[in-house]
Structure formats: C-alpha cells, structure tokens
Backbone as XML, in Angstrom:
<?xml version="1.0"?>
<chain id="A" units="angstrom">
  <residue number="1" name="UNK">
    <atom name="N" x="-135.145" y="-128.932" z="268.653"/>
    <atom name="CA" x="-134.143" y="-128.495" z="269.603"/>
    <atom name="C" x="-134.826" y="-128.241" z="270.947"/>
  </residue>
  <residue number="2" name="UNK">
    <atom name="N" x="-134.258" y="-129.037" z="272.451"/>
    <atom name="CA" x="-134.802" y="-128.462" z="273.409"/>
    <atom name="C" x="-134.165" y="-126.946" z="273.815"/>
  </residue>
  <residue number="3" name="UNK">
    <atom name="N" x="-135.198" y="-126.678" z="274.846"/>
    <atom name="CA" x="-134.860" y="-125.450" z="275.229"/>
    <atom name="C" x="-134.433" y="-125.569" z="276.667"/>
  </residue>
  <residue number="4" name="UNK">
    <atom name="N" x="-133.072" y="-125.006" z="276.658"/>
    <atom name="CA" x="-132.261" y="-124.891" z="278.038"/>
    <atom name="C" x="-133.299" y="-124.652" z="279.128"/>
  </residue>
  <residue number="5" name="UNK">
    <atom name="N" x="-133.012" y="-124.834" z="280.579"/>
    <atom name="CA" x="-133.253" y="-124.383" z="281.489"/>
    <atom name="C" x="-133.211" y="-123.023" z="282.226"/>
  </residue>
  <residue number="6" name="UNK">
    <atom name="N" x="-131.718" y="-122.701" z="281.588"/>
    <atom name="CA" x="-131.536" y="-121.122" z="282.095"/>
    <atom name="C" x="-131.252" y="-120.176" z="280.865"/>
  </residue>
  <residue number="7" name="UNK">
    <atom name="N" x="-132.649" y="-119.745" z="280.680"/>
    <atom name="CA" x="-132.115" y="-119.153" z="279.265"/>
    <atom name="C" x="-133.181" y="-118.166" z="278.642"/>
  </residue>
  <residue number="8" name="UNK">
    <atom name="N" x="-133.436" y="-117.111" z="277.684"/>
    <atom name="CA" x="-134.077" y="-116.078" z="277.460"/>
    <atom name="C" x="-135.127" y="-116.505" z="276.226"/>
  </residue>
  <residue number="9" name="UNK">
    <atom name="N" x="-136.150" y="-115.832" z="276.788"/>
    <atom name="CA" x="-137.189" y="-115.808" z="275.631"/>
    <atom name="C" x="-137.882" y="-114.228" z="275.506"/>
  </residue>
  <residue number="10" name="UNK">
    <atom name="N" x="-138.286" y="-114.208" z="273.808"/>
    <atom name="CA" x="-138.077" y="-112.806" z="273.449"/>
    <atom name="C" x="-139.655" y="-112.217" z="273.611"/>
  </residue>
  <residue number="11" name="UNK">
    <atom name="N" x="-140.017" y="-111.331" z="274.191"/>
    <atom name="CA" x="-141.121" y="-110.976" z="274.308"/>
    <atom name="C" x="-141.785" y="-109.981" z="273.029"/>
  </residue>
  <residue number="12" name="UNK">
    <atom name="N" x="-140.719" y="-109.244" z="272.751"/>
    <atom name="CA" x="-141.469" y="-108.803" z="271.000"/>
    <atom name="C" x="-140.197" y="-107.991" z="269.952"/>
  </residue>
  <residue number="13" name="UNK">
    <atom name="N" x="-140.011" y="-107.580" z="269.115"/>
    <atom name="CA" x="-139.322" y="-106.733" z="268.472"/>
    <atom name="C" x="-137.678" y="-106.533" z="269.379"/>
  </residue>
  <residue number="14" name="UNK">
    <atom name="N" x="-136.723" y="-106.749" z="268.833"/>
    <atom name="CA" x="-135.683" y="-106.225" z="269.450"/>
    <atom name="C" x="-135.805" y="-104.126" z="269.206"/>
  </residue>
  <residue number="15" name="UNK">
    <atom name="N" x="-135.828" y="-103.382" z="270.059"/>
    <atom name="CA" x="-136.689" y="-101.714" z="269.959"/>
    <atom name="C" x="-135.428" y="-101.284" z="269.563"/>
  </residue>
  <residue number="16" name="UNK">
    <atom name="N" x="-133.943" y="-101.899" z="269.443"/>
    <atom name="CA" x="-132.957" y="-100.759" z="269.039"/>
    <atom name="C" x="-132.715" y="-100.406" z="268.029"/>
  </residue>
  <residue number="17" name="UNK">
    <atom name="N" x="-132.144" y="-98.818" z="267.533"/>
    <atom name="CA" x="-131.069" y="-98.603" z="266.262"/>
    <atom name="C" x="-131.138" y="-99.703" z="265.526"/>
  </residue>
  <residue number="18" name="UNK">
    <atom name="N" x="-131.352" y="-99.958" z="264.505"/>
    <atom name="CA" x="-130.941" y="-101.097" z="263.462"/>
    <atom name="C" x="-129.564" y="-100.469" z="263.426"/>
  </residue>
  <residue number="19" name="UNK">
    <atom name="N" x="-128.385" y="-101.114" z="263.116"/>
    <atom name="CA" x="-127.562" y="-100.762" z="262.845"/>
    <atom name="C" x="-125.972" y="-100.742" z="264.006"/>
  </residue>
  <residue number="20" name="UNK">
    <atom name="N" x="-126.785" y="-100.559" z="265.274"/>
    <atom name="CA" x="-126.353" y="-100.009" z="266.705"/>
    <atom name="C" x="-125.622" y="-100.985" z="266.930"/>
  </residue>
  <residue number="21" name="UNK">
    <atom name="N" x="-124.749" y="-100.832" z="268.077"/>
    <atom name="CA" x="-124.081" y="-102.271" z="268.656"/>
    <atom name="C" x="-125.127" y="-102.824" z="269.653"/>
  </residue>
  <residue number="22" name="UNK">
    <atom name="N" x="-125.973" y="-102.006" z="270.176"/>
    <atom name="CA" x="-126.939" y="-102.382" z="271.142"/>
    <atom name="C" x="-128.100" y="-103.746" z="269.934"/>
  </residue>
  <residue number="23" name="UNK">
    <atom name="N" x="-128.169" y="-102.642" z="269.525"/>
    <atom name="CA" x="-129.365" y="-103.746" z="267.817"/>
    <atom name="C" x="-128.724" y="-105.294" z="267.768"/>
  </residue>
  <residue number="24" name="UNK">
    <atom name="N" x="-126.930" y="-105.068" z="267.480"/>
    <atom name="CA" x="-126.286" y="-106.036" z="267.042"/>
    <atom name="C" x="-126.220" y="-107.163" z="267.710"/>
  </residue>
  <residue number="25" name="UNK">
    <atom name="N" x="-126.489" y="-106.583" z="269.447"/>
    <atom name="CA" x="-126.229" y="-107.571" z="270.447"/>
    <atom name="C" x="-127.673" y="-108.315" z="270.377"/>
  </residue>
  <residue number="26" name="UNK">
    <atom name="N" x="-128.718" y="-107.309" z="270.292"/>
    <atom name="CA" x="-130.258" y="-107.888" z="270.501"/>
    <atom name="C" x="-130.940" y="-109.090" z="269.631"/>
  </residue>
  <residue number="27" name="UNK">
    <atom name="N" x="-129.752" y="-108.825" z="268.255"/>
    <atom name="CA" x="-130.055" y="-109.790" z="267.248"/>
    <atom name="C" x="-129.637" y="-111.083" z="267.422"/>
  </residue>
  <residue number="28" name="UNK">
    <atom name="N" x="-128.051" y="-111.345" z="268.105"/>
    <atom name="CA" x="-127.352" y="-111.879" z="268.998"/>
    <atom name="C" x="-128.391" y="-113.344" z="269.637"/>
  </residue>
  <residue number="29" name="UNK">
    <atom name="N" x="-128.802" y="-112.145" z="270.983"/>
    <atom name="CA" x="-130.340" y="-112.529" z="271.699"/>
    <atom name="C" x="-131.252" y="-112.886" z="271.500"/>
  </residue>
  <residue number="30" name="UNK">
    <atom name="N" x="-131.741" y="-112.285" z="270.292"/>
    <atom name="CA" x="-132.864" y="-113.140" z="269.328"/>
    <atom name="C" x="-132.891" y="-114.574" z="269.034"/>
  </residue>
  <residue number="31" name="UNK">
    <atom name="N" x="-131.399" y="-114.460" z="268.203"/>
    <atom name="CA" x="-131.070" y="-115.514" z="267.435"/>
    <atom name="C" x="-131.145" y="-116.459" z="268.552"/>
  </residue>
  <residue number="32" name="UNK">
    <atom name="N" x="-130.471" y="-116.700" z="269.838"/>
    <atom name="CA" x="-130.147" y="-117.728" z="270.377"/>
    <atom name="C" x="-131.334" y="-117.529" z="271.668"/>
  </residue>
  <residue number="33" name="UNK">
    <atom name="N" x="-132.471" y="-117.118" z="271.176"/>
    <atom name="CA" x="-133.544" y="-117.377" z="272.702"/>
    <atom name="C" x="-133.538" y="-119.272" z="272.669"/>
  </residue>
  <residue number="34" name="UNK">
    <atom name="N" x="-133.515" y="-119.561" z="273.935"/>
    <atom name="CA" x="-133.662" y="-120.960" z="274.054"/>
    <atom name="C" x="-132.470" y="-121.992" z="273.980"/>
  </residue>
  <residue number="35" name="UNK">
    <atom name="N" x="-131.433" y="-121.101" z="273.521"/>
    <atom name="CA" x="-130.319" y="-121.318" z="274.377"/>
    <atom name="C" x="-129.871" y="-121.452" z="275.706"/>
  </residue>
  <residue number="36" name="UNK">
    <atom name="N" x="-128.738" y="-121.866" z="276.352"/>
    <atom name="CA" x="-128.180" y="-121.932" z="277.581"/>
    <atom name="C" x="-127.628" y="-120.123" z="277.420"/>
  </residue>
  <residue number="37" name="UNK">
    <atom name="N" x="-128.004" y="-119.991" z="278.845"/>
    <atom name="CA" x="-127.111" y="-118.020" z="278.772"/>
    <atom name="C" x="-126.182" y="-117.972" z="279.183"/>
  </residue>
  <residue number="38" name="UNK">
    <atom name="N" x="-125.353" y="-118.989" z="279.410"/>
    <atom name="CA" x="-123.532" y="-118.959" z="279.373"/>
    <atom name="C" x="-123.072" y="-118.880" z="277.595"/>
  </residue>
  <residue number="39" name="UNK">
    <atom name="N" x="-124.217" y="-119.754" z="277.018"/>
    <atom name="CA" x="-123.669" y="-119.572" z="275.528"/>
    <atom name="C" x="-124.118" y="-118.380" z="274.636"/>
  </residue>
  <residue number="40" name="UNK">
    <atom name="N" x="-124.662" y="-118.349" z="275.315"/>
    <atom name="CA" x="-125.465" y="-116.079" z="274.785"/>
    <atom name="C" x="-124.483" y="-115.625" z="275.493"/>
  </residue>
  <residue number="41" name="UNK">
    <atom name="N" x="-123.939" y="-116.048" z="276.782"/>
    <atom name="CA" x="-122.837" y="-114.727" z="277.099"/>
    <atom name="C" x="-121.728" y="-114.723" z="276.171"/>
  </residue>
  <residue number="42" name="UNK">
    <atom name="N" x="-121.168" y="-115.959" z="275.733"/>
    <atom name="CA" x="-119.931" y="-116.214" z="275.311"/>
    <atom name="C" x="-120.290" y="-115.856" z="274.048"/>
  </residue>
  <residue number="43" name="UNK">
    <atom name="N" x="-121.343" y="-116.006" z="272.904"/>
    <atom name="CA" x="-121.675" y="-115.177" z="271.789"/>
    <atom name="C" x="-121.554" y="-113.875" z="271.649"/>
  </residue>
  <residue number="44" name="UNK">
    <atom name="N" x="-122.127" y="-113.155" z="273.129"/>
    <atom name="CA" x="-122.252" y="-111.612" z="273.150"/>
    <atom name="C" x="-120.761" y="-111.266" z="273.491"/>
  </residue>
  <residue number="45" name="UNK">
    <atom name="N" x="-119.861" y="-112.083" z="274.135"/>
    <atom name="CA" x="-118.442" y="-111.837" z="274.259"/>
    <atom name="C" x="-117.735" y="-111.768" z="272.909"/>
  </residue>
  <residue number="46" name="UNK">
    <atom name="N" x="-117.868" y="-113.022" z="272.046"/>
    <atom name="CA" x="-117.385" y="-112.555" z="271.006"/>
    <atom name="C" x="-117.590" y="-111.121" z="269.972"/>
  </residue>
  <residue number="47" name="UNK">
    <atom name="N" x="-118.761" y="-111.115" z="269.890"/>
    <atom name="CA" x="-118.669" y="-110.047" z="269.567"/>
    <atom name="C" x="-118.017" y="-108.371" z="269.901"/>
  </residue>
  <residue number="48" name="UNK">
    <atom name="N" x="-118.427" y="-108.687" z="271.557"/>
    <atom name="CA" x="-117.812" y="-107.328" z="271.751"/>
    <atom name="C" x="-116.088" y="-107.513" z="271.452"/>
  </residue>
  <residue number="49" name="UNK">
    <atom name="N" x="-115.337" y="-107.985" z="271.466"/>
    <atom name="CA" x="-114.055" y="-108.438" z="271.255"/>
    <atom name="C" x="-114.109" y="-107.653" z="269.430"/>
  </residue>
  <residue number="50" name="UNK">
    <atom name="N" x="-114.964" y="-108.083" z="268.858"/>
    <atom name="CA" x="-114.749" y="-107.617" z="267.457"/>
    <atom name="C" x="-115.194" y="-105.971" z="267.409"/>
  </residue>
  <residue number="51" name="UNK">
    <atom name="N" x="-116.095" y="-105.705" z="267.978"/>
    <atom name="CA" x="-117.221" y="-104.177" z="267.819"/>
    <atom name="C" x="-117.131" y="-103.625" z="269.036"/>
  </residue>
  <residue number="52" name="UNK">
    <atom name="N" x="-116.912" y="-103.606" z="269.974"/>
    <atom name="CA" x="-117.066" y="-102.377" z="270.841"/>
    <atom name="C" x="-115.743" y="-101.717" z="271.665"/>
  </residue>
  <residue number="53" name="UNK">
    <atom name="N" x="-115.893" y="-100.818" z="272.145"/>
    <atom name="CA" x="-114.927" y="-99.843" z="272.823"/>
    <atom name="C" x="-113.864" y="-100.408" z="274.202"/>
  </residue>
  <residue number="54" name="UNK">
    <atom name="N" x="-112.916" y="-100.398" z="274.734"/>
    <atom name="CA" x="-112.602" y="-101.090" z="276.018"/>
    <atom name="C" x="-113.149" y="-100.512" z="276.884"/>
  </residue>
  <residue number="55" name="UNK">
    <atom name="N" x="-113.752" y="-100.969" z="277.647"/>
    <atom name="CA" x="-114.461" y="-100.833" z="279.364"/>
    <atom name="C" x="-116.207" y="-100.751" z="278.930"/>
  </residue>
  <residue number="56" name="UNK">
    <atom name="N" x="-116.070" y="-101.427" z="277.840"/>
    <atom name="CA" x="-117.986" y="-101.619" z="277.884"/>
    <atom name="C" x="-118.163" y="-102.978" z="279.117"/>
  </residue>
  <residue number="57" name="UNK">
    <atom name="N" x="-119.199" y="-102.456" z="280.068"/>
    <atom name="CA" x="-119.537" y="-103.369" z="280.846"/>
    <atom name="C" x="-119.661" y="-105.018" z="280.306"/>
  </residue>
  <residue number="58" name="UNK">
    <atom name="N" x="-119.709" y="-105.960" z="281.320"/>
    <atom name="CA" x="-119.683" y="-107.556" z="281.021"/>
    <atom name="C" x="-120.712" y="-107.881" z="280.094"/>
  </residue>
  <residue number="59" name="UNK">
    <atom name="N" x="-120.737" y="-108.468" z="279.322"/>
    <atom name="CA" x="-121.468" y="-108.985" z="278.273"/>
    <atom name="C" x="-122.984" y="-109.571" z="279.238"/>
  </residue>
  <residue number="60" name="UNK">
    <atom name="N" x="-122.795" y="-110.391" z="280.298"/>
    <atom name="CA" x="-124.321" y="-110.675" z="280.874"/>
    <atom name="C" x="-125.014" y="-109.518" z="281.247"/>
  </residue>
  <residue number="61" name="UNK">
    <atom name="N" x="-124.645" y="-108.110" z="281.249"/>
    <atom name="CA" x="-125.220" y="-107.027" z="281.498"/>
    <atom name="C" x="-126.373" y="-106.327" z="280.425"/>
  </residue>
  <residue number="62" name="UNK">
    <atom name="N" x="-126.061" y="-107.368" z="279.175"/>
    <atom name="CA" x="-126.233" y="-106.722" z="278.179"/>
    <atom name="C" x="-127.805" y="-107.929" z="278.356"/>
  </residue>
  <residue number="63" name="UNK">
    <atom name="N" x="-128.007" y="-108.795" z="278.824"/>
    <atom name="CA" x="-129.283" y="-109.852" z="278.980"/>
    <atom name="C" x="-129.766" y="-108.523" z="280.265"/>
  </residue>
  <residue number="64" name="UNK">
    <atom name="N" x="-129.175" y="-108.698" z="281.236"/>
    <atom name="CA" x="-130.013" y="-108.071" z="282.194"/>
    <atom name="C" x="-130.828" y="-106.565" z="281.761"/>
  </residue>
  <residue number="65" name="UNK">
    <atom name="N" x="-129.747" y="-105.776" z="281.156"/>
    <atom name="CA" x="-130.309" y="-104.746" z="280.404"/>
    <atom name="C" x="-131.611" y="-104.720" z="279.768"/>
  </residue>
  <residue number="66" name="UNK">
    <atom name="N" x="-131.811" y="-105.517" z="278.651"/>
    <atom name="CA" x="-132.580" y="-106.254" z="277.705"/>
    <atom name="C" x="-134.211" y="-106.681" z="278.477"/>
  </residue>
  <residue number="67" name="UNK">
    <atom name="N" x="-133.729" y="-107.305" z="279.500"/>
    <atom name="CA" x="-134.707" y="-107.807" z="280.478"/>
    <atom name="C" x="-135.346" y="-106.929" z="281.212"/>
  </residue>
  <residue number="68" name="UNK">
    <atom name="N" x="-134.702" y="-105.991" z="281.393"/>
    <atom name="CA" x="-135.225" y="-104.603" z="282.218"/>
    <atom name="C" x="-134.922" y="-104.627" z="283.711"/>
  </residue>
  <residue number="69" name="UNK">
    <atom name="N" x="-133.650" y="-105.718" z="284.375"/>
    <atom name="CA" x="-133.377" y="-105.923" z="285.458"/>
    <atom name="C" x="-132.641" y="-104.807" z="285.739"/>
  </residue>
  <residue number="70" name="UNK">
    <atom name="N" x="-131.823" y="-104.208" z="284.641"/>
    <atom name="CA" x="-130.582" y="-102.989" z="285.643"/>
    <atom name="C" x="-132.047" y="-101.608" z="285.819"/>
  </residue>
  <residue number="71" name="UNK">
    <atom name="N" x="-133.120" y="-101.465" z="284.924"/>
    <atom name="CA" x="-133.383" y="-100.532" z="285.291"/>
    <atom name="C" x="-134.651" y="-100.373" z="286.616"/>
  </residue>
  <residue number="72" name="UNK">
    <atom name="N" x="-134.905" y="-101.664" z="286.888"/>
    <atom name="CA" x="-135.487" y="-101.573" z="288.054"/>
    <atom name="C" x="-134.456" y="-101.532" z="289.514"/>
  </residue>
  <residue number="73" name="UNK">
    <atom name="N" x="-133.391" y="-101.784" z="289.146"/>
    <atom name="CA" x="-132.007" y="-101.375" z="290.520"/>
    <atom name="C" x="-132.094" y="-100.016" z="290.140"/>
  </residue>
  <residue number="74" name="UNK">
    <atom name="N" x="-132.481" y="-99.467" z="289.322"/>
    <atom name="CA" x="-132.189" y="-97.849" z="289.299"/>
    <atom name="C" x="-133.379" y="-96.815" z="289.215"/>
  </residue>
  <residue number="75" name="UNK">
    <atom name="N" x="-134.483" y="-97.775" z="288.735"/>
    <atom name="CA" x="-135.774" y="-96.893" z="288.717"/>
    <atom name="C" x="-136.024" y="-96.349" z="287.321"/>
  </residue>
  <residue number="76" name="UNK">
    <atom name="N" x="-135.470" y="-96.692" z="286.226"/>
    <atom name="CA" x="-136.177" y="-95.791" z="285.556"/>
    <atom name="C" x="-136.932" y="-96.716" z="284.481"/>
  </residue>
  <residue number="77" name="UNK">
    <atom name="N" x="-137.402" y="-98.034" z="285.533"/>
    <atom name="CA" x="-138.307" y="-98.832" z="284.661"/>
    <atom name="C" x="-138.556" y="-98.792" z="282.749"/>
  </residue>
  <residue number="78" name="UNK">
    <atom name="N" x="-137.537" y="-99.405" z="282.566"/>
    <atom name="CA" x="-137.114" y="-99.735" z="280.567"/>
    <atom name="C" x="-138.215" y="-100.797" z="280.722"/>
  </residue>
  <residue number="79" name="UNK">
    <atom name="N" x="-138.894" y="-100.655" z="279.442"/>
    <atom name="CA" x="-139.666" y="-101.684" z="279.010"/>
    <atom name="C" x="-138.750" y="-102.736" z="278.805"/>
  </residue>
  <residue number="80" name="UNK">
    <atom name="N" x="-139.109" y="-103.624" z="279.391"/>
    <atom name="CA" x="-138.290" y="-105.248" z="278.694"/>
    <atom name="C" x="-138.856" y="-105.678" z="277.247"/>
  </residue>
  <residue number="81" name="UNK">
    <atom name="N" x="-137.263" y="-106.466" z="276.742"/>
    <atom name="CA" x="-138.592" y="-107.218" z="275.634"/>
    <atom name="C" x="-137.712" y="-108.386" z="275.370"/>
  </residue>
  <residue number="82" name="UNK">
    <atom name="N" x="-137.309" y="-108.849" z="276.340"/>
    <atom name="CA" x="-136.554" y="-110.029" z="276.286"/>
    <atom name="C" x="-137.261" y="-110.546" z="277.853"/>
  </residue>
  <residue number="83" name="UNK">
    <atom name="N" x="-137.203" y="-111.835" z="278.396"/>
    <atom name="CA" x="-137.378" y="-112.431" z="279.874"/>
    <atom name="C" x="-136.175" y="-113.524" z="280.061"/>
  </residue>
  <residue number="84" name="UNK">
    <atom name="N" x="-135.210" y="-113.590" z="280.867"/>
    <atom name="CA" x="-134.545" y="-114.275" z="281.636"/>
    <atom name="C" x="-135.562" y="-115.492" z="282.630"/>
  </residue>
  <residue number="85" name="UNK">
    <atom name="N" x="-135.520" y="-116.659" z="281.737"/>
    <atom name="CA" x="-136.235" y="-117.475" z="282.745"/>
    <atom name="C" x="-135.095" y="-118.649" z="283.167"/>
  </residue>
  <residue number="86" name="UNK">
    <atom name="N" x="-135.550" y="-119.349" z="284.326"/>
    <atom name="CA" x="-134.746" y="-120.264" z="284.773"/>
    <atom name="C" x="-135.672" y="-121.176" z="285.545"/>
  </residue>
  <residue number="87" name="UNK">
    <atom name="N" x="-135.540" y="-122.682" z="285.057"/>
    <atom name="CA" x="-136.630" y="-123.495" z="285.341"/>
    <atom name="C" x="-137.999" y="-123.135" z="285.362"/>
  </residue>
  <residue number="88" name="UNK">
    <atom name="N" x="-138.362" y="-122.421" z="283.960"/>
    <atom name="CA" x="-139.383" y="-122.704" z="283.463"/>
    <atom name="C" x="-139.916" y="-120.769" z="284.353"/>
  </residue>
  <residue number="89" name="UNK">
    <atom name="N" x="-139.383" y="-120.306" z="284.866"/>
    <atom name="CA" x="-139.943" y="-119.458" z="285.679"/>
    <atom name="C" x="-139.072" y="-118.303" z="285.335"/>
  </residue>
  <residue number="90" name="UNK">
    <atom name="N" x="-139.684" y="-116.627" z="285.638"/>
    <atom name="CA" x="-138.813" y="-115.633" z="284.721"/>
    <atom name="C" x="-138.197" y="-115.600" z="286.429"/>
  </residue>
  <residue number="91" name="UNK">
    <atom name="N" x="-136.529" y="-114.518" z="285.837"/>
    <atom name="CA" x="-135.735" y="-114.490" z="286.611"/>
    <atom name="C" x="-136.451" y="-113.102" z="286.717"/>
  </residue>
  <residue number="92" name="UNK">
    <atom name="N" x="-136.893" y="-112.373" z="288.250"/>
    <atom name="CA" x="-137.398" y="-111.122" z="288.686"/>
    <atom name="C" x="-136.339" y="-110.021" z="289.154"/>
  </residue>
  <residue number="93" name="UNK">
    <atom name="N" x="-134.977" y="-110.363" z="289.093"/>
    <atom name="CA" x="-134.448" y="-109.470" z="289.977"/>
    <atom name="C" x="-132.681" y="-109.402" z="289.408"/>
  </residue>
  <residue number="94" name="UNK">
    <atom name="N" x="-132.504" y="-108.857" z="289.692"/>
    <atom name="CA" x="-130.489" y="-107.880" z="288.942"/>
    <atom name="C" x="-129.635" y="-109.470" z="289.887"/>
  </residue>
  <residue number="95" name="UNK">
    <atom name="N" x="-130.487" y="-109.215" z="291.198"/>
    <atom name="CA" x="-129.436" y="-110.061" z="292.276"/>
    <atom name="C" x="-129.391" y="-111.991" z="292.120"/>
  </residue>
  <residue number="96" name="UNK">
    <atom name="N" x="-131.016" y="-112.151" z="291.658"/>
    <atom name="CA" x="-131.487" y="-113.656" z="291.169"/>
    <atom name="C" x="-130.472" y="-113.780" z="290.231"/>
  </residue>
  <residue number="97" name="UNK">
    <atom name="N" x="-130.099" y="-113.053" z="289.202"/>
    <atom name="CA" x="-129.783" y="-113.653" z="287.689"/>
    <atom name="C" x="-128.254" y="-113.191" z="288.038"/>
  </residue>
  <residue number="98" name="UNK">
    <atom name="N" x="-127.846" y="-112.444" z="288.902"/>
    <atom name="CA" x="-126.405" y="-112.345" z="289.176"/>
    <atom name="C" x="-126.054" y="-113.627" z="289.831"/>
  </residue>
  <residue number="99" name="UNK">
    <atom name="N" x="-126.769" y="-114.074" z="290.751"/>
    <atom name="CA" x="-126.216" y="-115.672" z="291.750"/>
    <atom name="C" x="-126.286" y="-116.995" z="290.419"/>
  </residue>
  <residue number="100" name="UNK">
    <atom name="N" x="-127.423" y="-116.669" z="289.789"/>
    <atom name="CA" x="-127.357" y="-117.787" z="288.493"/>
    <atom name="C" x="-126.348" y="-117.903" z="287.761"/>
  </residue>
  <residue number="101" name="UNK">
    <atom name="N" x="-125.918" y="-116.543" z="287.500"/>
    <atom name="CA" x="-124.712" y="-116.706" z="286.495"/>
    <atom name="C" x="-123.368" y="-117.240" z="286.907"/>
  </residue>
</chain>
C-alpha cells in the first residue's frame, strides 16, 4: 500500500485511557497512519456520530491535538506522538494544517 501525501505517521504508543473516547480516536489514527487525512477525518467523524457528546469540537482537531499543534497555539506544549506530514515533510503549525485541510 502507498502512503498518501497528506497524511499522519505515529511516533510511539497512542498515551491515552485505554478505554477513553480520546484512546478510541487514537486507535482510529493508528490504524489508518499512511492514509489520506480527509479519510482519517471522515473515520474520526464516524465515529464521533456513534460515541461522543454534541458540540465536541471538529474531528481534524482531534489529528492536530494528537500532533501537539493546538497546544503550541496555547503553550502548554503536549508531547506529540502522532506527526502530520505533507509531502514527505511534518506539518509545524495549527495554521499550515488548517490551510491543508
């Protein structure tokens, strides 16, 4: 199988709750590193449709999260353990991987 252009590779252990919806999504992420991340979004969409609450933020939030992009817009630097790359190169920034999507 090739590996998409715009799409995530896992840097180690998904760190959540086994059990969690956060875990559920990461497994999600796992499963499909090397995928296209329109089709990880639309995976992570389905799911939330089945498992989570109304007004959980957009499903691509849940890659950026993962990646550690929302917490460098906020500072409280989360270890990543997922990378958002796009042409071969990681996506560095909340605003890069927002214009990609």
């Amino acid at each position: 199988m090739s590996t998409a252009s715009f799409t995530v590779r896992v840097l180690r252990e998904n760190p959540h709750q086994p059990g969690s919806i956060t875990w559920r999504v990461g497994q999600v992420v796992t499963a499909m590193a090397g995928c296209a991340v329109p089709s990880i979004v639309a995976a992570i969409s389905a799911l939330e449709r089945d498992t989570t609450p109304k007004g959980v933020a957009g499903p691509a939030r849940w890659l950026s999260h993962f990646a550690g992009l929302e917490s460098l817009e906020s500072g409280k630097h989360m270890e990543p353990w997922i990378e958002i790359i796009h042409e071969s190169s990681p996506v560095k920034s909340l605003t890069a991987f927002r214009e990609l999507l």
